[in-house]
C-alpha positions as CSV (number, residue, x, y, z in Angstrom):
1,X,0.0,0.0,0.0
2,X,1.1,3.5,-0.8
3,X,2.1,6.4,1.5
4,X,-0.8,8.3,0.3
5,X,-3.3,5.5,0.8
6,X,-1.9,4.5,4.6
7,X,-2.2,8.4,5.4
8,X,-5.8,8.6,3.5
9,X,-7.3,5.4,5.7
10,X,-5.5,7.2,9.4
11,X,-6.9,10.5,8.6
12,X,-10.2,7.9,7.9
13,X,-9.7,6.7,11.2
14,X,-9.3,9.9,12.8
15,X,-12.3,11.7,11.2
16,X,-14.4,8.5,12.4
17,X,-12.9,8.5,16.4
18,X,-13.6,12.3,16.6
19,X,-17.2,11.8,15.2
20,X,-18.5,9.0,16.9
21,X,-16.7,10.6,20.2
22,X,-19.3,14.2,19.2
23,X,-21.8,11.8,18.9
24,X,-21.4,10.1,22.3
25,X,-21.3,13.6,24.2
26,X,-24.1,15.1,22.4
27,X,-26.0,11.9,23.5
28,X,-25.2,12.8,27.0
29,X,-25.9,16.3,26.8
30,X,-29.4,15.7,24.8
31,X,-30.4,13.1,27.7
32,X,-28.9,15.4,30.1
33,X,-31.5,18.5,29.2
34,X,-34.1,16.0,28.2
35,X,-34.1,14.3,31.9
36,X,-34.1,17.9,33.4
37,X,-36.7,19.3,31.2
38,X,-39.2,16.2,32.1
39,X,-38.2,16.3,35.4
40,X,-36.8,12.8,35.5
41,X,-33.8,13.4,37.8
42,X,-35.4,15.0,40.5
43,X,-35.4,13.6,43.7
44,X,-38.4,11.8,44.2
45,X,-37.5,8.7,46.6
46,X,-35.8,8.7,49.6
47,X,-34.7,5.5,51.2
48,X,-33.7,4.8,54.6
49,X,-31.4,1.6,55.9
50,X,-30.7,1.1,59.3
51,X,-32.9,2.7,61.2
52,X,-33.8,0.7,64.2
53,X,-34.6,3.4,67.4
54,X,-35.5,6.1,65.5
55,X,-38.3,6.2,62.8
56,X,-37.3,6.5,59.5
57,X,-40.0,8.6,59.0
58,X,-38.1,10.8,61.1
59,X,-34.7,11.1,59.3
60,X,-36.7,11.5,56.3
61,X,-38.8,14.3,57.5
62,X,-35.1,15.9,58.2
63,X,-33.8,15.9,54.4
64,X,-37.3,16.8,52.7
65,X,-36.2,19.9,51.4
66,X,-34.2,17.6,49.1
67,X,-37.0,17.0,47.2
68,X,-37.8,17.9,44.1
69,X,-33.6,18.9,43.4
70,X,-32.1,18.0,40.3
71,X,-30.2,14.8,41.3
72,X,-26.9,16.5,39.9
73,X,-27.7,19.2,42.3
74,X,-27.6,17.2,45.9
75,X,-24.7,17.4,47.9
76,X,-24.7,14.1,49.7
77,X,-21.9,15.0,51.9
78,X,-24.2,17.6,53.4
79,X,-26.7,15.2,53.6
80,X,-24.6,13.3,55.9
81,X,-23.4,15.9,58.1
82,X,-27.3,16.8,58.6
83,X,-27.9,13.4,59.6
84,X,-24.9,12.7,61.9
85,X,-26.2,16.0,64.0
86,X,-29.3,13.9,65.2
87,X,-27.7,12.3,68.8
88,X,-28.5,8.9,67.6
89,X,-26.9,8.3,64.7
90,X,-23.3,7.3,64.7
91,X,-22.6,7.7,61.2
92,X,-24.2,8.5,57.8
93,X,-23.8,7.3,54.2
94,X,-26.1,8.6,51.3
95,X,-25.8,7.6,48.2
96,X,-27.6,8.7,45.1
97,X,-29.2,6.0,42.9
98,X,-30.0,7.3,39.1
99,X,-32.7,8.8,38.3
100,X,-34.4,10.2,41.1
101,X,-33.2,8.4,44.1
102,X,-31.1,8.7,47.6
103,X,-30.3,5.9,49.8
104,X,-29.7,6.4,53.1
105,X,-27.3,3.9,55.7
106,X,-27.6,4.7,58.9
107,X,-25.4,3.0,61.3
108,X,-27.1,4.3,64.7
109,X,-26.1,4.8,68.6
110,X,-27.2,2.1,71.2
111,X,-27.5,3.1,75.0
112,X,-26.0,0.8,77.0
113,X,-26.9,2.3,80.5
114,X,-29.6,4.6,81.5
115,X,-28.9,7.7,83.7
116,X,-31.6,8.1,86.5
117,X,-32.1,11.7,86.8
118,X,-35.0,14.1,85.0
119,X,-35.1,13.6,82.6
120,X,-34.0,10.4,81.7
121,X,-31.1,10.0,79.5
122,X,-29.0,7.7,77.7
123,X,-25.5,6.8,77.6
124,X,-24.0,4.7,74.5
125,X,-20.2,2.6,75.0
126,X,-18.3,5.7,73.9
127,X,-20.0,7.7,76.8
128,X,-22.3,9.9,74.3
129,X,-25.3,11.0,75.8
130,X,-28.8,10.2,74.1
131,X,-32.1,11.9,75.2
132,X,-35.1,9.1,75.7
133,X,-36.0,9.2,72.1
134,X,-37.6,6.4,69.5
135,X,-37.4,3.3,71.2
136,X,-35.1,3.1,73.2
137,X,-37.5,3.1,76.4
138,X,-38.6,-1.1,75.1
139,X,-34.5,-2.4,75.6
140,X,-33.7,-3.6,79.0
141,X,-30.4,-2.0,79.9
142,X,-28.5,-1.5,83.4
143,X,-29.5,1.4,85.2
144,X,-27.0,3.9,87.0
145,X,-27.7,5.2,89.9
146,X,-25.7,7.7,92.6
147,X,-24.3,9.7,89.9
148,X,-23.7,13.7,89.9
149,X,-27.2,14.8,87.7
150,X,-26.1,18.3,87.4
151,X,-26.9,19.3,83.4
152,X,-23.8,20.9,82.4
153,X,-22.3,17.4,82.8
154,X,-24.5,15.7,80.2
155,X,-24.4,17.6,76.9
156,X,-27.0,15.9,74.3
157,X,-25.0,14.3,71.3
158,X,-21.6,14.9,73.3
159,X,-19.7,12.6,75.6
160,X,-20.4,13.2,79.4
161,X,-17.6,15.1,81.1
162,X,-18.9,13.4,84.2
163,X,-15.2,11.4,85.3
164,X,-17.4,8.7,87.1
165,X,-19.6,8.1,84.6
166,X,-17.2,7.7,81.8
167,X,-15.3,5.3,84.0
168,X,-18.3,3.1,84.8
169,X,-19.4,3.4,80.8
170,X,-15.6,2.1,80.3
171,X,-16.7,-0.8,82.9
172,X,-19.7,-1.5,80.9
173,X,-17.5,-1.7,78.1
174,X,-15.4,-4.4,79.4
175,X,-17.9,-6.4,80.7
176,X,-19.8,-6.4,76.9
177,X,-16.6,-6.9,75.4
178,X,-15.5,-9.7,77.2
179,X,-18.5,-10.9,79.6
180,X,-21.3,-10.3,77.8
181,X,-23.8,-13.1,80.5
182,X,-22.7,-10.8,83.4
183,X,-24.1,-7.6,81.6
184,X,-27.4,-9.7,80.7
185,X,-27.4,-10.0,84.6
186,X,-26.5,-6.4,85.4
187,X,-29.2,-4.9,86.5
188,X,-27.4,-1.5,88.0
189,X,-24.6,0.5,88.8
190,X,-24.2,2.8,91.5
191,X,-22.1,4.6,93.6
192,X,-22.0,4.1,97.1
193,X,-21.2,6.6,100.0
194,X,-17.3,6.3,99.7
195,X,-18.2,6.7,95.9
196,X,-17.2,3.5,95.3
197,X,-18.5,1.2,92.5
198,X,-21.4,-1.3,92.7
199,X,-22.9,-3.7,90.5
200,X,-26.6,-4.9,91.4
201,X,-27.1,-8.4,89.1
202,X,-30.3,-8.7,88.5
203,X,-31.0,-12.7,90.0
204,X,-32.8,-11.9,93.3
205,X,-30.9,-9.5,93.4
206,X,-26.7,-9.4,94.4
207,X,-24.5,-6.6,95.4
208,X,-21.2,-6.9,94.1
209,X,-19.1,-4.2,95.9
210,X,-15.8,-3.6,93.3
211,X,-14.2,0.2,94.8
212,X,-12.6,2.3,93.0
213,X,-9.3,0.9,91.2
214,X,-8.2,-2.3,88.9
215,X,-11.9,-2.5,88.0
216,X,-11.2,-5.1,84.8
217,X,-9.4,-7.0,87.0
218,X,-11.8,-7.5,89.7
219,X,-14.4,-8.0,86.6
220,X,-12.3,-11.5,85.8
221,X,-12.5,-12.4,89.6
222,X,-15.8,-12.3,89.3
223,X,-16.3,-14.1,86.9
224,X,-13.9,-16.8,87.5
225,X,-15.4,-16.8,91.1
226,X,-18.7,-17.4,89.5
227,X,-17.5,-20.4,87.0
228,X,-16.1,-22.1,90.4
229,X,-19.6,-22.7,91.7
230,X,-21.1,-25.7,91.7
231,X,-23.7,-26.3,88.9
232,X,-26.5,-26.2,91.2
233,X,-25.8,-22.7,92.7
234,X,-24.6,-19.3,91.1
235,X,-24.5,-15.5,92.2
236,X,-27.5,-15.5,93.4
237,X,-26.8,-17.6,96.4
238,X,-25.1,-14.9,97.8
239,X,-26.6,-11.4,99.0
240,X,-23.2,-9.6,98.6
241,X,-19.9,-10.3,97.3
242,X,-16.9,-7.6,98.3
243,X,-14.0,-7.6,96.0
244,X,-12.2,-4.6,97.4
245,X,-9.3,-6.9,98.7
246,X,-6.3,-8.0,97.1
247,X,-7.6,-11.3,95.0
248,X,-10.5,-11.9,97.6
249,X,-13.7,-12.5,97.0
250,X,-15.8,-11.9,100.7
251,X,-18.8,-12.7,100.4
252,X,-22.2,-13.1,102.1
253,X,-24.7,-15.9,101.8
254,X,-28.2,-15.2,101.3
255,X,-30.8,-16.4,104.1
């Protein structure tokens, strides 16, 4: 083949790239105006995953002014900051889903102790404090007890700058983490006059005095104290069990 044919069949090539590559864009831009002039990428659906305490209904109500943007218009980071303001949601993810729709993920905030004071509030494992929202008044979760209730201490959405409560959420903690029987038994914590901590299990019910220090530590006693027992008898047995000694377990036997 020729010079002047090769060059004639690349500048072929060429001429057929660059056309079917203004084709392709004036596709997209046709469909582009066509779906805004119909009105087909507005947001018409929103869809919400995850939501267990709080309605969906709820965090749905929260983004309707959404609706009815052009899809290309939604900022969905925004949409997740909005969302991750509400105190029970741990995190957001939105996602938009051609034409017209956003799904929602929702990865919300459990309490894992209630704060007895007025009102009630909420404490989740990283010590963030919920308001009595949703449903979180059906779960059956430890109550605590003895604890400062001034306000200031218990900012809504925030951790609790309350010392003793974060250390007895941090006890909670451990005993989910790594016990998670005892805390199906814990029925409270509290603090007694030497503001010392004590669990109440819920089986008839025990006192386990721990004090103040090695608290994880004292959790495994327990625990192992408790797996010593004879089948036939268990925490319960006992009234009160004092672990405030070095490795000791004192305890005293129901009547």
């Amino acid at each position: 083949m020729s010079k002047r044919k090769k060059k004639q069949k690349l500048n072929f090539r060429v001429l057929m790239g660059a056309s079917l590559s203004t084709m392709v864009l004036s596709l997209t831009v046709f469909a582009f105006n066509w779906s805004t002039y119909t009105g087909l990428n507005h947001l018409e659906n929103i869809e919400i995953k995850g939501a267990f305490i709080i309605p969906a209904d709820e965090y749905k109500e929260s983004l309707a002014p959404v609706l009815g943007m052009s899809m290309y218009d939604i900022n969905t980071r925004n949409m997740s900051l909005l969302l991750e303001s509400h105190p029970f949601v741990h995190a957001a993810r939105v996602s938009k889903s051609f034409p017209n729709k956003i799904i929602v993920e929702i990865m919300e905030r459990h309490p894992v102790a209630l704060l007895n004071m007025d009102p009630l509030l909420y404490i989740d494992r990283e010590g963030v404090v919920l308001p009595e929202l949703g449903n979180v008044g059906e779960e059956i979760i430890p109550i605590m007890s003895g604890f400062n209730t001034a306000r200031e201490l218990y900012p809504i959405g925030h951790q609790t700058v309350s010392q003793k409560v974060s250390e007895s959420i941090a006890l909670i903690d451990y005993i989910i983490k790594h016990f998670p029987h005892m805390y199906d038994n814990l029925s409270e914590v509290t603090l007694n006059s030497n503001d010392e901590f004590v669990l109440i299990l819920a089986n008839y019910p025990t006192k386990v005095i721990l004090g103040n220090e090695r608290m994880e530590e004292k959790i495994q006693i327990l625990n192992s104290f408790e797996q010593s027992l004879p089948e036939e008898r268990g925490l319960y047995n006992f009234s009160s069990l004092d672990l405030r000694y070095n490795r000791q377990v004192i305890v005293k036997v129901r009547v």
